[in-house]
Structures are given as C-alpha cells and as structure tokens.
C-alpha positions in Angstrom: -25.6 -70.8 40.1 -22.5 -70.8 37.5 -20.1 -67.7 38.7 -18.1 -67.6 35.0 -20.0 -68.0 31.9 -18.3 -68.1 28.5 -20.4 -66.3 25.5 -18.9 -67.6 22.4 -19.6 -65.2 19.2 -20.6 -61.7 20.2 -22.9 -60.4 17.4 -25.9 -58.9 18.6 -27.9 -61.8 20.7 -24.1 -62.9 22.5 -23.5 -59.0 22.9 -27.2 -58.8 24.9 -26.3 -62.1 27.0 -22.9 -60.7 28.1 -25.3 -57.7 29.5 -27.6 -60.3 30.5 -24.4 -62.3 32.5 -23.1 -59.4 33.7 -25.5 -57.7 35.3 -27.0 -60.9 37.0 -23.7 -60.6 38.8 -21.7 -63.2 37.0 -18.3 -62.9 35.3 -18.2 -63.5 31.4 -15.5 -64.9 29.6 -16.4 -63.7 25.7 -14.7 -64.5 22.7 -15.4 -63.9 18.4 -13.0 -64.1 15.9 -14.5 -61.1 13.7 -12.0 -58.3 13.3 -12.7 -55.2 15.7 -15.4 -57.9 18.0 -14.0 -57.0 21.5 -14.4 -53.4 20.9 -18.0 -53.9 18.7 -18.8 -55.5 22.3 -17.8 -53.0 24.9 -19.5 -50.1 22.9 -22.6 -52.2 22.8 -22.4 -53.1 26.4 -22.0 -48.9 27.0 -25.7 -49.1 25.8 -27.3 -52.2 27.4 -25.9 -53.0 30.8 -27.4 -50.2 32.3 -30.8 -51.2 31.7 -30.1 -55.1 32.2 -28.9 -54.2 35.8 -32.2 -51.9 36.2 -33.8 -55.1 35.5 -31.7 -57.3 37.5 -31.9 -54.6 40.6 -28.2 -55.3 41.2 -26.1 -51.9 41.4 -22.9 -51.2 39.4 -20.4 -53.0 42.3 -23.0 -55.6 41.9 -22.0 -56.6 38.2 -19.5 -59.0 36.9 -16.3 -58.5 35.1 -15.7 -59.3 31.7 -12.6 -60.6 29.8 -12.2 -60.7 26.2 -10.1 -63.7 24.9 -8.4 -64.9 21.5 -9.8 -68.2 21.1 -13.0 -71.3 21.8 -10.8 -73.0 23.9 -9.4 -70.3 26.6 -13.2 -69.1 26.5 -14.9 -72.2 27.2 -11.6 -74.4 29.4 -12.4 -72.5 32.6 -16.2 -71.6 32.8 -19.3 -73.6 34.2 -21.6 -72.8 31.3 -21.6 -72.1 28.1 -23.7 -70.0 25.8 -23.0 -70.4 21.8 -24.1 -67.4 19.8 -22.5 -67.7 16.6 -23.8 -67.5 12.9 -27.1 -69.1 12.3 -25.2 -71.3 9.4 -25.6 -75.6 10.6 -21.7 -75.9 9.3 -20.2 -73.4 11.0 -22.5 -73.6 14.2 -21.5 -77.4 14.4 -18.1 -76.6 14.0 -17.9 -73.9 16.4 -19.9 -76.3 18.9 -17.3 -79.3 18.3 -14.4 -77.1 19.8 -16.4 -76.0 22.7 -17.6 -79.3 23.3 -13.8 -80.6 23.1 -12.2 -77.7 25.6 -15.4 -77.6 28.4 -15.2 -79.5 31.6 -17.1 -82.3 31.9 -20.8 -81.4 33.1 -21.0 -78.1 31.6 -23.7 -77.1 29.9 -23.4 -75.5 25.9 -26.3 -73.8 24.9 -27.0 -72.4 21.3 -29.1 -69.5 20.5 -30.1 -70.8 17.7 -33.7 -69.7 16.5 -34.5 -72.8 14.5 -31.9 -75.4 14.5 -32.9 -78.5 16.0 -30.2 -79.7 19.0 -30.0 -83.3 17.7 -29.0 -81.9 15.2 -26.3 -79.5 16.6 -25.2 -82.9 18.9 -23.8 -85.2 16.0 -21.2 -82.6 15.7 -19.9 -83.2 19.0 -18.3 -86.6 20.4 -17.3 -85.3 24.0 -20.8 -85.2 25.5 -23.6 -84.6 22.8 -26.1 -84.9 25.5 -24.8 -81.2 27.1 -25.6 -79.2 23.8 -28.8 -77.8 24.1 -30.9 -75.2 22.9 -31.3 -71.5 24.8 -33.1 -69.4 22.6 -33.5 -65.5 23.3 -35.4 -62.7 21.9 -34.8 -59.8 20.7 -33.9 -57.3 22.7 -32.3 -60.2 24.8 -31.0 -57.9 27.4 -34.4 -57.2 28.1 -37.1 -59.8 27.4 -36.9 -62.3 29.6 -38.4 -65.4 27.6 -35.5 -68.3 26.6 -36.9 -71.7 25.2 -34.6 -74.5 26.5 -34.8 -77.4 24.0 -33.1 -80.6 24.7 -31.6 -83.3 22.4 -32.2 -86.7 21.7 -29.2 -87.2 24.3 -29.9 -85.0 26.9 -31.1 -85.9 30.2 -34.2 -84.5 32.0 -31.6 -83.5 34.7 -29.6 -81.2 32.2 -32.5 -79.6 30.8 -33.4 -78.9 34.1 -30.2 -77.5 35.2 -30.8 -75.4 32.3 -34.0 -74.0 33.1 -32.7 -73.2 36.8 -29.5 -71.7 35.5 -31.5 -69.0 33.4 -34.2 -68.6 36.3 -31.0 -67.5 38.2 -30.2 -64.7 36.3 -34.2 -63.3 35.8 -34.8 -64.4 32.7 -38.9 -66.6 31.9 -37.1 -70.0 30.1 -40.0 -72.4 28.9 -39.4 -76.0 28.2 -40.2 -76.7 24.4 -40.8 -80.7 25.0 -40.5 -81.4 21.2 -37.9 -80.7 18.4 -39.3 -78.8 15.8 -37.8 -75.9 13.1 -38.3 -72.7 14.3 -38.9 -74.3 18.2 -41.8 -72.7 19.7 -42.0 -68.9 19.7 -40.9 -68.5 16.3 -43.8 -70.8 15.2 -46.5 -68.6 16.6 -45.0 -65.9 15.1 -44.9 -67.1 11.9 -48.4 -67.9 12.2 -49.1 -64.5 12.4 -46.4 -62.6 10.1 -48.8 -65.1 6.9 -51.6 -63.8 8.0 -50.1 -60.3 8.1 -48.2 -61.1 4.7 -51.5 -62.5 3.1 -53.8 -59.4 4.1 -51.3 -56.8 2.8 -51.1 -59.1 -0.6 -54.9 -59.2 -0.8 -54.8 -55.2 -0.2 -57.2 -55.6 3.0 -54.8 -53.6 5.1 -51.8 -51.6 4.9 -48.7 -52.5 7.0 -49.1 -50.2 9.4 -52.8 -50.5 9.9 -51.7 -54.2 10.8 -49.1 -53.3 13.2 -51.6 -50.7 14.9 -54.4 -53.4 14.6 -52.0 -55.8 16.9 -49.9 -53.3 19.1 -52.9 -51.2 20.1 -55.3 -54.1 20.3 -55.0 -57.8 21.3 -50.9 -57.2 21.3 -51.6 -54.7 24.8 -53.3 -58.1 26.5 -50.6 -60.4 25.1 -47.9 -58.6 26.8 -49.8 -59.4 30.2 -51.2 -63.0 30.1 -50.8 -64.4 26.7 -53.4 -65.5 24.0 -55.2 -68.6 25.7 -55.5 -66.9 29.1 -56.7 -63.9 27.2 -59.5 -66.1 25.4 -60.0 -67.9 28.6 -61.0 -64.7 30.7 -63.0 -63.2 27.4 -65.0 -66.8 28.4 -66.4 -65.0 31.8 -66.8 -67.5 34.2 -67.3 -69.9 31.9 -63.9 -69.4 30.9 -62.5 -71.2 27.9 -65.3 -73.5 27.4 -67.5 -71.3 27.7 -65.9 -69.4 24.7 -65.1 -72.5 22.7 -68.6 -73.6 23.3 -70.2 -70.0 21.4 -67.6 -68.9 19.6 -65.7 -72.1 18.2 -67.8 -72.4 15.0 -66.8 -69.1 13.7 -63.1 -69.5 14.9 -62.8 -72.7 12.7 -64.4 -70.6 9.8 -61.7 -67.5 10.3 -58.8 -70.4 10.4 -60.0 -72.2 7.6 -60.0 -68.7 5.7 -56.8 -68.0 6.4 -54.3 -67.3 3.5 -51.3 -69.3 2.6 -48.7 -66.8 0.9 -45.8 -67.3 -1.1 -43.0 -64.9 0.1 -42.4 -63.8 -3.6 -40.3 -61.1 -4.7 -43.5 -58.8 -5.7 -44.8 -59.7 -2.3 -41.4 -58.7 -0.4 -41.5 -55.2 -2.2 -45.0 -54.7 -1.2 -43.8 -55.2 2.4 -40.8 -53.5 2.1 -42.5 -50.6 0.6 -44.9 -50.3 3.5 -42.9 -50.4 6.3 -41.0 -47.6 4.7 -44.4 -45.6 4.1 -44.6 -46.4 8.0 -41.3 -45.1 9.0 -41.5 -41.8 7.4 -40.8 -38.9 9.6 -39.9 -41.8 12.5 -36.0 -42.1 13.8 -35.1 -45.6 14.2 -32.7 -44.9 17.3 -35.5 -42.9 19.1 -38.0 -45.8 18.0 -35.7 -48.5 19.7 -35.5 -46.5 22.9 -38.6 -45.9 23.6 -39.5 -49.1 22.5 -36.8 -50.7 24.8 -38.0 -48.4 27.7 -41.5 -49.0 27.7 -40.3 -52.9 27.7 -38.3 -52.2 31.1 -41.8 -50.1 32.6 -44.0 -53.5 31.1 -41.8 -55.9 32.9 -41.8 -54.0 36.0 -45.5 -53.5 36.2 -45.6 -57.2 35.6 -43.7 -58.1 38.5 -45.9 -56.1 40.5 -48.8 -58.4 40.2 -49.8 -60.9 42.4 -52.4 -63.1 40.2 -50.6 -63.0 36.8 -49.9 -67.0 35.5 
C-alpha cells in the first residue's frame, strides 16, 4: 500500500481523510491555499484522529506524520496517491486537477471527492494521464464511515480502478465500485430518493420533520445500518426470501411508488423545512449532538465487525 499520500484542499472532507491517512499509518503530504488552512487543519485533526485510529486499532506511534506544504506541485511531486478535495465548483476542480495531474509521477492515482461530478468529465481537464483521475467519494463524517464509491472514467483502466478499490481497503475504509457515470454517483441518488419523499410529506403536512427523522432513525434506518435495504426486504421474505416478498407484497409496493410525490424545492418549501428542523433542535446542542452521534457511529461499526454472517 501507498506509504505518502498527498490531500490536496483541506476543508472538511480533505481535513477527515488526512485523519483517515494518518491513522491507517500513512504519511500525508496536505496542502490549501485558503488563508489560516494549515492551522484550520491541525485543530481539526486535535478532534478526529483519535477516533480514526480507534477505528484503525493502530496506537499513537502507529500513526503517520504530516507536513503541510505551500503549493499542488511540492504536494502531489513526491507521493504515490493522490486524493483531491477541493471546492465542489467543475472550473476550479478541473483546474486544481490539471496541476496535480502535471506534477504526479507517472502511475499515480488522483482521486476526487467529488459528490456528483462525473470523472470524464474531471479527465478532459488533464492531458498527462486522464485515465488516473478518478472518483473517491466519502461521507460525512469521513473519518468515520467507512463507505467510498470509486468511479472510473471513460479512460480508466479496470486495473486502476482496481488499484483504487485495494488502496482504500488498505486503510479500513468499505469502497464500492459505481460501474456507471451518473450525477450524484450512487449514494447520493438513494438519498435523494428519500430526502423527496421526506420534502413531499412535510409539503403535504402528513408529517412534521422530526416525526420523519424519528420514523427512519428509530425504524427501518436501525436495520439499514446493519445489512442495507434489499437484504433487509430479502430476510422480511422468510425463507422465501426476496421472492417471496416480491411475490405478496409487490402490488402494493408499485402502488406506494407510483404515489410518490415529485416536489419542487421552492422557496415556501425550503422555509417549511428550515422551520422544522429548527422546531427539532430546540433545547438540543449541536456539538453534543455530533458527538454522540459520531460515538455511537464508532460503537455501530465495531459491533459490525464483530459479526460473522453480515454481507
């Protein structure tokens, strides 16, 4: 596995890989051009590296060093992998892609963190090796969750995806291979299948915002964490498994889908969110809310490893 990495732009998602680098063991070379970035990144490292090395079960000896440097080309000239984390804006991601692509060795692998741009798309900005700029997409908290869609180009090679995929397997994280290029890549999809359904029913007044997120997070949400929707509906199948279910309760699955709404996100219906998350907030403090939330990630993933059957 790559020993240096460079994180190029270290906002929030390239602040939670260096955590994510580091405590895997490997030595990060990190760079951003925003005033006050290197010391934005070692206060945000104060709070995540602890808990990306309980996750990585490597002690604090264990972890690799960092070094902060002034420009794209020092980062990326002397590392073995690349991972591009800068504004989610197609100009100045291709831009910032065409000066790593220009300094990295030959064979080393750039990967964007983009959450919906397509990598063909990121590759006509680079005339070194297009084929090498691929997608790595994290999620949020990225020093935690494990899951990173790897998306190749049009000119990537099955062997650089899959030196992709290995690369994060190497450092603990759960990449899938999204074998299509489409906006928003895979995750993001589902999700946005469910945020319009969530947007429609508080427009329609059949729920409030936070009966919605207690509907998901105390209900079907608990059995997503574990084994995902389909393998959910496959063991609520018994042994018939998924088609037995499909077989009895197809019908009136097509019926629920058809009804489902198709909101605009309109001003009127942003305030109507707005306003209810901040009904659901009252009396709640964000920071305690993130660490217990962050916590009982760590405790989920750690229960999860435990099992033997899980797919």
């Amino acid at each position: 596995m790559s020993r240096t990495v460079a994180v190029v732009g270290t906002g929030v998602i390239g602040a939670a890989w260096t955590a994510c680098f580091l405590a895997a063991g490997l030595d990060v070379v990190a760079t951003d051009p925003a005033d006050g970035a290197e010391a934005r990144l070692r206060a945000s490292l104060e709070e995540t590296l602890d808990i990306a090395s309980e996750l990585s079960g490597r002690t604090v000896t264990e972890r690799g060093s960092l070094r902060f440097v002034d420009s794209v080309v020092e980062a990326a000239r002397h590392t073995t992998f690349v991972q591009e984390s800068g504004p989610e804006r197609l100009d100045l991601k291709g831009a910032l892609l065409a000066e790593i692509d220009a300094a990295a060795a030959p064979g080393v692998i750039i990967a964007s963190s983009t959450s919906g741009l397509e990598p063909s798309v990121l590759q006509r900005f680079c005339s070194v090796d297009p084929g090498r700029v691929i997608v790595g997409h994290p999620f949020d908290p990225a020093h935690i969750i494990p899951l990173v869609e790897v998306v190749p180009g049009g000119s990537t090679t099955a062997e650089c995806a899959e030196e992709a995929l290995a690369f994060y397997r190497g450092i603990g994280k759960k990449p899938v291979l999204v074998k299509a290029e489409i906006p928003g890549h895979l995750t993001n999809r589902l999700q946005a299948a469910l945020w319009r359904e969530a947007y429609s029913l508080v427009d329609r007044g059949v729920a409030t915002v936070a009966d919605i997120d207690t509907a998901i997070s105390h209900g079907p949400g608990l059995r997503w964490a574990i084994i995902g929707p389909l393998t959910a509906q496959h063991l609520s199948g018994g042994e018939g498994g998924m088609r037995h279910l499909l077989e009895h309760l197809g019908p009136p699955t097509q019926k629920w889908m058809d009804d489902l709404g198709e909101p605009q996100l309109t001003d009127a219906l942003a305030n109507k969110l707005v306003t209810g998350m901040d009904d659901e907030m009252v009396g709640i403090d964000r920071t305690a809310l993130v660490a217990d939330r962050d916590r009982l990630l760590v405790d989920i993933m750690r229960l999860k490893r435990s099992a033997r059957h899980l797919p």
